[in-house]
N, C-alpha and C positions, 0 to 999 in steps of 0.2 A: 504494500500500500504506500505510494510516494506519493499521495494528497491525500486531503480531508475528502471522505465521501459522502455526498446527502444522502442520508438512508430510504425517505419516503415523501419524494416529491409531490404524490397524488394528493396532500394535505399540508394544514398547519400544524405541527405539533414544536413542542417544548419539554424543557425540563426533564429529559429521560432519566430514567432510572433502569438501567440495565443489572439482569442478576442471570444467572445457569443453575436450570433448572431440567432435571433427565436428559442431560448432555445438550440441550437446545437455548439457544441466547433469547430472552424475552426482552423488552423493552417496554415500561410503562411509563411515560408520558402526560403530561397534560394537553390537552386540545383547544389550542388556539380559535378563536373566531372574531369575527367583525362583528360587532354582535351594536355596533351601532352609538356607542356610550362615548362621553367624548375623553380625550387623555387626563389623566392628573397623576401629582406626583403621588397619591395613595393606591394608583392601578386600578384606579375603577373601572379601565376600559379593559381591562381582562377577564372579561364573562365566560370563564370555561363553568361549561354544564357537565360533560361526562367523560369517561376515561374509553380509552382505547388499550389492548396490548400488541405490542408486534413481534414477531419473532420470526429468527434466522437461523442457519448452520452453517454460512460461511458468508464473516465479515467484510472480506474486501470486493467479494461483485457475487454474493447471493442472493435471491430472490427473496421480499420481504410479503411475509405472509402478515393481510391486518384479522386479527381474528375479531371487529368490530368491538362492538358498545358491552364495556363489562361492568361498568356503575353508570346510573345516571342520577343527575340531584333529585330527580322527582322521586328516587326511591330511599332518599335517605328522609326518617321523619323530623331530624332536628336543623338540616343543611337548608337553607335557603337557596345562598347561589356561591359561583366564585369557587369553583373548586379546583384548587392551584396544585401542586406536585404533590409525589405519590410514592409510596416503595411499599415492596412484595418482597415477605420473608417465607421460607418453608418450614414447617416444623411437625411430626410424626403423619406426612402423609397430607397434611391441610396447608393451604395457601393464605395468608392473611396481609389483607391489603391496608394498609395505612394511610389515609388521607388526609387534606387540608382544606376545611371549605368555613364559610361565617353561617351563622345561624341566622333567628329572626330578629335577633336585635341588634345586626351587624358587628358580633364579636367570632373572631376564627377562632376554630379549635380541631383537634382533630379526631380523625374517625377511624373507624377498624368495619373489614366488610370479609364475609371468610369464603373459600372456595376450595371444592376437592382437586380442582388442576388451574395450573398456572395461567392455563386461556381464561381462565372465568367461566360461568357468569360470579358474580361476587353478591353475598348476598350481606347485607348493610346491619351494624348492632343497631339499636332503635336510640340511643343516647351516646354522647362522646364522650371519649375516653374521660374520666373525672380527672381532675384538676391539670389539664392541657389546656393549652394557649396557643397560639402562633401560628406558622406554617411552617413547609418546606422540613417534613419527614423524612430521616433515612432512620430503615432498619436494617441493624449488621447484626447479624449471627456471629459471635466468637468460634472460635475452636473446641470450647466446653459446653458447647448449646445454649450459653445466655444469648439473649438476644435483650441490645439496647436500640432505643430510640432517639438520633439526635436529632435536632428541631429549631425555630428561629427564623426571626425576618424582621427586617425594623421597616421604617415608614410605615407601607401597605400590608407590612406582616404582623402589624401593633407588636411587636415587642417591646418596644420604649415603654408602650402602654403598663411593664409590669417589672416591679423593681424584688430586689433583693433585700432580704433582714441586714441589717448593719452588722450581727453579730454574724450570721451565715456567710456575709460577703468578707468580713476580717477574718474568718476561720475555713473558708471557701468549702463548707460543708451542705450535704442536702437542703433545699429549703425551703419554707412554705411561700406560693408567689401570690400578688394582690394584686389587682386591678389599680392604676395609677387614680385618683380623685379627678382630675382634668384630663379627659383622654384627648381633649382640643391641642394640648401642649405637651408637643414629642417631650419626652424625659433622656432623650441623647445627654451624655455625661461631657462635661464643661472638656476646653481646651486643656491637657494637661494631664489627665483623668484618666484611669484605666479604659480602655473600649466597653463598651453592651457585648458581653459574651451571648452566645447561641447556649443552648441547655443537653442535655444529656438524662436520661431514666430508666432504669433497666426495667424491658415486659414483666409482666405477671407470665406462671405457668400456661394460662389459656391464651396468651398476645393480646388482650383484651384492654388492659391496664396498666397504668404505669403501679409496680410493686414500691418504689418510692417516691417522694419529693426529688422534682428536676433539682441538676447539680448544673452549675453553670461550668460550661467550658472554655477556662482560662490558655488564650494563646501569647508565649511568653518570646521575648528575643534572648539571643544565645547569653545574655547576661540572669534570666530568669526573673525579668519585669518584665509584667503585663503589659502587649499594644494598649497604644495611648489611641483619645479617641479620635484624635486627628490623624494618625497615622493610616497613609493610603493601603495602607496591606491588613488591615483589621477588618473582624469578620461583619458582615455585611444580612449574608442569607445562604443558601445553600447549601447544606451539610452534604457529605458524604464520609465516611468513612469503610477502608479497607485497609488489609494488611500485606505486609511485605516483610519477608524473614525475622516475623515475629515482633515486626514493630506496628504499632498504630500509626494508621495515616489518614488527619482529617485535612480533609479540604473543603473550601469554599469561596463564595463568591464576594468581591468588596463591594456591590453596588456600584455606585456613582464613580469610582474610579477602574471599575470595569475588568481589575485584576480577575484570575484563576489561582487562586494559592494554595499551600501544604503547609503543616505544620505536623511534627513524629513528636511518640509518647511511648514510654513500655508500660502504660495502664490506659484501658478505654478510659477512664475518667480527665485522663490528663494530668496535670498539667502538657499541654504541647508547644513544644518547640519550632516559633516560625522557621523552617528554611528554605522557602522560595515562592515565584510565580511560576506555575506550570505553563501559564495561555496570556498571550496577547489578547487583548482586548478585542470581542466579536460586535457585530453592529446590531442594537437592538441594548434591550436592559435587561443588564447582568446578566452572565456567564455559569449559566446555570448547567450543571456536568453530573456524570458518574462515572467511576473505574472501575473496571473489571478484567480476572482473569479468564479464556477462551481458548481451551486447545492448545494451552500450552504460550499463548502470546498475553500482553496485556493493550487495554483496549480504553481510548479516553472519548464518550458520548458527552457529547453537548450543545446547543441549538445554536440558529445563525438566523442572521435573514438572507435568502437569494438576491445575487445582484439588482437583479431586476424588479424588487418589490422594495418600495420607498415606503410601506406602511409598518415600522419599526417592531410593532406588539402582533403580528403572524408571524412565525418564527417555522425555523424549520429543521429537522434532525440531522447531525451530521457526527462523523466518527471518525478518527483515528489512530495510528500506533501507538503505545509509551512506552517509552523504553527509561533504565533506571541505572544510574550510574554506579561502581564499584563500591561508593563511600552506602549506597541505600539511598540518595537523593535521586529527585527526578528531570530526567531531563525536559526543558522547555521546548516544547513546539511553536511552529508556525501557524496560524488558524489560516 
């Protein structure tokens, strides 16, 4: 593969979340639309209604099968609209889908939807997971079978909306989270200021629930302080997390400065250590990715716009190699 490849031109889609699943690559996605709203900096023009899943068995020129509509808002009882990225973990034979969508009084939280195969159909719990917030889910299965939840988005993802205990945030321990009193006025942390970390919570046995209070995930530079919150490489939205010779590797997205970054840990909880930009900046808002291994290669999914579409929020799927250098660092592509 010596370019980026658009995986599925026939559509808009975003935010893929790629995972391997009985030797076959799935890709779960949010589904872009023009759905008519006009732009603001909270994404209100992002009216995705329902998920798709696609999948492959050979990444550089095979044929992408869409196996259609495996959630739609209309079937979830607490989801209003805006159902933004998504990830799909396996665990004894059941497929559980982890969602992002706002409710009826326009607060996101997120959702769990369960299926006996990877295609779907996914069928929706009737209430959101308790005490979730935000968006942009990734579930990683450890090598022991936990499987945690990382999660996160400022602006349009309200996490500003919800702060940390002073003692939780000086003891950087589990925490109970609250609704900010003025949700009018983002709570972004002053110039100077540690960054708004993204969260972290390990499932329940059934993947239904988070089994604790979110732990914020602290990204530190090689001196072991916290991004500042001015700092262009502080986490933004997009979690991902996978590993590489036993080390944790989260990555995400900086927003407004359009980075793809990494930060390693040898505990999922972290603390992680920034050390680098994976991706130049793609055209459209934020760099929204997943990594995965495939036969032996590893593999970097993440959305674009086509040259030829000037309307920024249709996005569309695109993928290629990572390769990882001697030290465990990753090397930076070209988009």
């Amino acid at each position: 593969m010596k370019e980026p490849r658009y995986l599925f031109p026939d559509d808009y889609m975003a935010d893929p979340s790629a995972n391997v699943f009985n030797d076959r690559l799935y890709i779960y996605p949010s589904h872009d639309r023009d759905s008519g709203e006009a732009f603001d900096d909270d994404g209100g023009h992002f009216q995705m209604k329902d998920y798709h899943v696609l999948s492959l068995d050979n990444v550089e020129n095979g044929a992408i099968t869409d196996h259609g509509v495996i959630l739609d808002v209309e079937q979830v009882e607490w989801a209003e609209k805006q159902m933004w990225d998504n990830d799909v973990v396996e665990k004894d034979g059941k497929y559980y889908l982890v969602f992002s969508a706002k409710d009826y009084n326009g607060v996101f939280h997120l959702g769990v939807a369960v299926a006996d195969n990877p295609e779907g159909p996914f069928k929706p719990e009737p209430h959101p997971i308790r005490g979730s917030f935000s968006i942009d889910p990734c579930v990683f299965k450890d090598d022991d079978g936990e499987i945690y939840c990382y999660f996160g988005g400022l602006w349009g993802g309200q996490l500003q909306w919800y702060t940390l205990t002073p003692e939780a945030s000086k003891n950087n321990e589990g925490v109970v989270m609250g609704p900010a009193a003025d949700k009018k006025t983002p709570l972004f942390l002053k110039e100077g200021s540690p960054a708004v970390p993204s969260f972290v919570a390990r499932m329940s046995d059934d993947v239904k629930q988070f089994c604790e209070a979110p732990h914020p995930v602290v990204i530190v530079d090689e001196n072991g302080e916290p991004l500042k919150a001015e700092d262009p490489h502080r986490f933004f939205e997009a979690s991902w997390m996978h590993k590489y010779n036993g080390k944790y590797y989260f990555s995400y997205s900086t927003g407004d400065s359009h980075f793809l970054c990494y930060a390693i840990s040898d505990n999922p909880y972290g603390p992680f250590t920034f050390k680098g930009v994976i991706l130049d900046p793609v055209v459209g808002w934020t760099t929204h990715h997943s990594i995965v291994k495939y036969k032996g290669e590893w593999f970097l999914f993440y959305h674009d716009c086509v040259p030829s579409n000037d309307t920024t929020w249709l996005r569309s799927l695109k993928v290629q190699k990572l390769y990882y250098n001697e030290d465990g660092t990753i090397q930076k592509v070209k988009n």
